[in-house]
N, C-alpha and C positions, 0 to 999 in steps of 0.2 A: 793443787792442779785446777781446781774447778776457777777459784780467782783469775788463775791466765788464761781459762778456757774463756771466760768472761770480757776479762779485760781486752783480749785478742778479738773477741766475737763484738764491741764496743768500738775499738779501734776501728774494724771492717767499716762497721756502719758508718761513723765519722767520714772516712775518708768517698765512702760512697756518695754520702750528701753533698761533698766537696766537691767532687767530680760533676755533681748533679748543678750544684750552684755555678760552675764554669759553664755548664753546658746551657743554665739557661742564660749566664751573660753572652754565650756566642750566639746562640737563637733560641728564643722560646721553644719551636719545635725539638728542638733536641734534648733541653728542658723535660719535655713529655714523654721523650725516649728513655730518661734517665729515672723518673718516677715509675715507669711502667719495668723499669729493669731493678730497680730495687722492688717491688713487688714481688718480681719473679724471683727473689732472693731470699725473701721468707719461705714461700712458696716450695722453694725447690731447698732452702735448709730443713722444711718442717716434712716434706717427703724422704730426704736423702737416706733416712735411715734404713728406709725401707727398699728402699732402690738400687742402692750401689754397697752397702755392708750386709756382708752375708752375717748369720747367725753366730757363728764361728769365731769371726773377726771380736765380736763381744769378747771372746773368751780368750785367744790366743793375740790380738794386740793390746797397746796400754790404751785407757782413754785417753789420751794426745793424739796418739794415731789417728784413732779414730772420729775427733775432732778434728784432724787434721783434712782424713776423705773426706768428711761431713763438709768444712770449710770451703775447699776446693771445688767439690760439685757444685755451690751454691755459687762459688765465687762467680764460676767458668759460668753460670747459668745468665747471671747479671751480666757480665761481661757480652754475651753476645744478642741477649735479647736488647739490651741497652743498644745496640751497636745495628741491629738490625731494626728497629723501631725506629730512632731517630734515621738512620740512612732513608726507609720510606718515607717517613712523612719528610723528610728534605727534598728528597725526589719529586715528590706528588706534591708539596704545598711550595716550593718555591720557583 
């Protein structure tokens, strides 16, 4: 389990950078929105534990589960900081 916990958590990043490399061929600024949302995706995967899985969840889901909330939260975190950063600086710098 730990390998696909891995392998999945690899993939993520990948396809983030991907996302990030489009966005700076569309505009550099949003480029900047995409570095600063993957930041916030370590960020909010290396808090999540503590944030959104109760004690419990440790004991009564599988580690998959639980990589899976863990996943999620970060993902949803990237997702909108990404999304909210480049919209401003598009706003403001163009």
């Amino acid at each position: 389990m730990i390998v696909l916990e891995f392998l999945s958590f690899c993939i993520s990043i990948a396809l983030m950078l991907g996302l990030d490399v489009v966005l700076w061929m569309e505009n550099p600024l949003y480029g900047i929105g995409g570095i600063v949302g993957i930041i916030a995706f370590f960020i909010a995967y290396a808090i999540s534990g503590d944030m959104i899985i109760a004690p419990r969840d440790f004991w009564r889901m599988s580690s998959w589960q639980v990589f899976k909330k863990k996943m999620g939260y970060a993902l949803s975190t990237y997702l909108i900081v990404t999304l909210i950063v480049a919209s401003i600086l598009g706003a403001c710098f163009n």
